[in-house]
PASEBA-1860 file (N, C-alpha, C; in nm, 3 decimals):
! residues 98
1> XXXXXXXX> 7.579/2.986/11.808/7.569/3.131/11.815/7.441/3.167/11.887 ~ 7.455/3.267/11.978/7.338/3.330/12.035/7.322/3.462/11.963 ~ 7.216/3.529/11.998/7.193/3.669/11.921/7.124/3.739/12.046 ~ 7.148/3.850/12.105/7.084/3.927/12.212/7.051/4.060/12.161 ~ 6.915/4.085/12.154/6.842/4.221/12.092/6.805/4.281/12.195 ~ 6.866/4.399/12.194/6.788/4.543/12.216/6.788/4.613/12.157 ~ 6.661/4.702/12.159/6.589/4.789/12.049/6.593/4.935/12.176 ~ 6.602/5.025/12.171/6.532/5.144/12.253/6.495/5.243/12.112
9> XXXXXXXX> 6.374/5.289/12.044/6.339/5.350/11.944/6.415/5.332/11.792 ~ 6.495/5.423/11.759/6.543/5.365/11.618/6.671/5.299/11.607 ~ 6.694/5.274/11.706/6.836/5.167/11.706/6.815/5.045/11.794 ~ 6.919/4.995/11.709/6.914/4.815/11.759/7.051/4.783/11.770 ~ 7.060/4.706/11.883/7.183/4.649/11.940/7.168/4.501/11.907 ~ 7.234/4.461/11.836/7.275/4.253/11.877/7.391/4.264/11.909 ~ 7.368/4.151/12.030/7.524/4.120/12.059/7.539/3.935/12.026 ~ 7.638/3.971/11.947/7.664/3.791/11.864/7.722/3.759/11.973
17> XXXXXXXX> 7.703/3.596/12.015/7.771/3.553/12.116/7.812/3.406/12.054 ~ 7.965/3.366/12.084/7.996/3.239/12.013/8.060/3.263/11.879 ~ 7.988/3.156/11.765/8.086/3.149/11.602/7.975/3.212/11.517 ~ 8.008/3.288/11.452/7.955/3.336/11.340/7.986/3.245/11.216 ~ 7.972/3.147/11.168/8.036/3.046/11.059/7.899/3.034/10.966 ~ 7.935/2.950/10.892/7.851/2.881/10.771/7.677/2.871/10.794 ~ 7.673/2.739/10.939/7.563/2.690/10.989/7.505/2.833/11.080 ~ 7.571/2.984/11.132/7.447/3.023/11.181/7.453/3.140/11.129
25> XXXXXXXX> 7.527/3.177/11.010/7.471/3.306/10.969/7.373/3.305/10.889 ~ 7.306/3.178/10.880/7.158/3.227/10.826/7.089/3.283/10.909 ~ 7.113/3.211/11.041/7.038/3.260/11.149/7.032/3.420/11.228 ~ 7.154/3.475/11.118/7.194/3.610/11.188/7.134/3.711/11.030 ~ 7.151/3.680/10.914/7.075/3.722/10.845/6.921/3.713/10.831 ~ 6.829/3.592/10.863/6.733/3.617/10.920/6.651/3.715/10.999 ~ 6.760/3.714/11.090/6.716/3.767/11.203/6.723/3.962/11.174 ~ 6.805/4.013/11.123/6.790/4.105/11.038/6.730/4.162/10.950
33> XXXXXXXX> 6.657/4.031/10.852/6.591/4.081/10.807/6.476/4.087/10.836 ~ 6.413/4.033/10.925/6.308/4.041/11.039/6.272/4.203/11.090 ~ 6.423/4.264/11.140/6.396/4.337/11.228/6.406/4.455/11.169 ~ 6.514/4.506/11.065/6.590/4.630/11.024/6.485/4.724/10.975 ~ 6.364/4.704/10.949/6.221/4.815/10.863/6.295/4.950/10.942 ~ 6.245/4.934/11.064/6.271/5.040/11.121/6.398/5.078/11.183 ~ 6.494/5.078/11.202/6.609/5.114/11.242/6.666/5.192/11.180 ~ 6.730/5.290/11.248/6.792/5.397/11.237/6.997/5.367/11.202
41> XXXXXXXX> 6.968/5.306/11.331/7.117/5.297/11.390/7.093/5.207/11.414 ~ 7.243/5.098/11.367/7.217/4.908/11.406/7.383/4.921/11.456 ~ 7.389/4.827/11.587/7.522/4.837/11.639/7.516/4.684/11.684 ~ 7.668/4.657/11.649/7.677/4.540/11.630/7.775/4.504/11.809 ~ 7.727/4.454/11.883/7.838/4.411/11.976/7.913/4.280/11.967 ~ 8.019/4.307/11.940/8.099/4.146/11.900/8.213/4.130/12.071 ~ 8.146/4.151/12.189/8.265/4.123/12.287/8.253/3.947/12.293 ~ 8.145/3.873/12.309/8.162/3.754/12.286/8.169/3.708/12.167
49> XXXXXXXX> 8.201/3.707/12.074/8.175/3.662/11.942/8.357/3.604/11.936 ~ 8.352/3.423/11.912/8.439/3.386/11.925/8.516/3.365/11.792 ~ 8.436/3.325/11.675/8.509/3.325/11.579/8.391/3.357/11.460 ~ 8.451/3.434/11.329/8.367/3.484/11.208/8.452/3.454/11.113 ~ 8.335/3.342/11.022/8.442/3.296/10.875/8.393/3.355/10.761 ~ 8.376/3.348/10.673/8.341/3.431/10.536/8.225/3.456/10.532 ~ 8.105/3.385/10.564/7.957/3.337/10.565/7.920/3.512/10.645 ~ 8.011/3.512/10.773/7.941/3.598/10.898/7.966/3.749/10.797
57> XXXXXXXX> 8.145/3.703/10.756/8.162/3.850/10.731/8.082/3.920/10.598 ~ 8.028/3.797/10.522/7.901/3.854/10.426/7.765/3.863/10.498 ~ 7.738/3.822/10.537/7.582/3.860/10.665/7.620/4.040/10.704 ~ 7.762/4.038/10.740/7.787/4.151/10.782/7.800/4.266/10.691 ~ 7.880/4.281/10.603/7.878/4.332/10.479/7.711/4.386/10.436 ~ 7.687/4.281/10.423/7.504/4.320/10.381/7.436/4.428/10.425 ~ 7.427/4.409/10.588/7.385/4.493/10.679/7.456/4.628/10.658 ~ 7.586/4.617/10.623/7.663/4.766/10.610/7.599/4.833/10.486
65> XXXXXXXX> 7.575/4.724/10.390/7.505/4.823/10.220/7.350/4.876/10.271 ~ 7.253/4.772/10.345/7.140/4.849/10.380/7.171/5.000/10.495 ~ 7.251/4.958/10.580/7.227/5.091/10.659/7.328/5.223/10.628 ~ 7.373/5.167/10.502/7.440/5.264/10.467/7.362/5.402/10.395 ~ 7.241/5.351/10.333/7.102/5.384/10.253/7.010/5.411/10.342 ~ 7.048/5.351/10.459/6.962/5.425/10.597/6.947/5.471/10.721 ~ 7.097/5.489/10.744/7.095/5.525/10.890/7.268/5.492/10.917 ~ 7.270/5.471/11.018/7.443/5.390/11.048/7.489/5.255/11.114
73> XXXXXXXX> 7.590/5.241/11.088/7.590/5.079/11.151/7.747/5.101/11.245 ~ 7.731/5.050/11.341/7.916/5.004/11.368/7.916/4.928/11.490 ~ 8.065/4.849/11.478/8.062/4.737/11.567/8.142/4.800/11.650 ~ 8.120/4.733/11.802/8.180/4.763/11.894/8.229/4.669/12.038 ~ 8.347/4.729/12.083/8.377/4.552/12.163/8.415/4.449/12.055 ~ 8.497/4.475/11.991/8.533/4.384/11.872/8.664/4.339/11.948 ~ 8.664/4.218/11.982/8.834/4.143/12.007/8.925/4.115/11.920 ~ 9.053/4.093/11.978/9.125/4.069/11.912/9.135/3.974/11.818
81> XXXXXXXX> 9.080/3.842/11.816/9.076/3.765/11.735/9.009/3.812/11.628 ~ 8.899/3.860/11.634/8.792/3.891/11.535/8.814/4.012/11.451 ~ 8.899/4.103/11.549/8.971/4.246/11.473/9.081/4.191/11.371 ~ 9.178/4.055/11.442/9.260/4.008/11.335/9.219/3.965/11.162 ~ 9.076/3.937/11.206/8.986/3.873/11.062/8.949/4.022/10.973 ~ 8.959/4.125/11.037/8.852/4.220/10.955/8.968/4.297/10.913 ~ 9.074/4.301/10.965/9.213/4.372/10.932/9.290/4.244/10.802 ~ 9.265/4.167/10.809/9.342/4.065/10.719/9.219/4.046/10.570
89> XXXXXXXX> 9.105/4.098/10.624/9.010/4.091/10.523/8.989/4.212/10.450 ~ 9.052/4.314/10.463/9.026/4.453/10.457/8.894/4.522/10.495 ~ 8.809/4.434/10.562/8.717/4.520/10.611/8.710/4.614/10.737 ~ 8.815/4.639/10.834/8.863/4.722/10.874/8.854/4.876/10.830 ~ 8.863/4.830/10.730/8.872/4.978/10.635/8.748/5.035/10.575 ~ 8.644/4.944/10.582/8.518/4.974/10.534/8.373/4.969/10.594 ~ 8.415/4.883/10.781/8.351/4.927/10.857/8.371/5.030/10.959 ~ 8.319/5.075/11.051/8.276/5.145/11.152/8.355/5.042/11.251
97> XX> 8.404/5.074/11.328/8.494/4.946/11.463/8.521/5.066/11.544 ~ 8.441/5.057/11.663/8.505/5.137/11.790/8.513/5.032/11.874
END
């Protein structure tokens, strides 16, 4: 997994690139919690993001309870594969997906 940050003032963009699995969503919760103090608005770009197993979609989840308490979150460029996971997981229904 890669992670690509941009910040322009109170929002932050990552764009996940690759697997979101077991071995790197520490590396994606980390990296969050590093950054989120200040953010407003956190947007998630998933156009490369090849596959997300339970691990990612709790990293993800997380991020939705903090910015829910502070600002907004939503993913965008979500593929089909990965839309198939969040629709079969019911989180479809409880994130933000444009």
């Amino acid at each position: 997994m890669k992670i690509e940050k941009q910040a322009a003032e109170s929002t932050l963009t990552l764009a996940i690139i690759g697997r979101l699995d077991t071995t790197t969503a520490p590396e994606l919760e980390a990296e969050l919690n590093a950054c989120l103090a200040p953010v407003q608005d956190l947007i998630f770009d998933l156009q490369d993001l090849e596959y997300i197993s339970s691990a990612g979609l709790r990293v993800i989840l997380k991020a939705q309870k903090v910015m829910n308490k502070k600002g907004s979150m939503k993913l965008v460029h979500v593929n089909d594969s990965v839309m198939e996971v969040f629709d079969i997981t019911g989180f479809a229904d409880i994130l933000t997906i444009e």
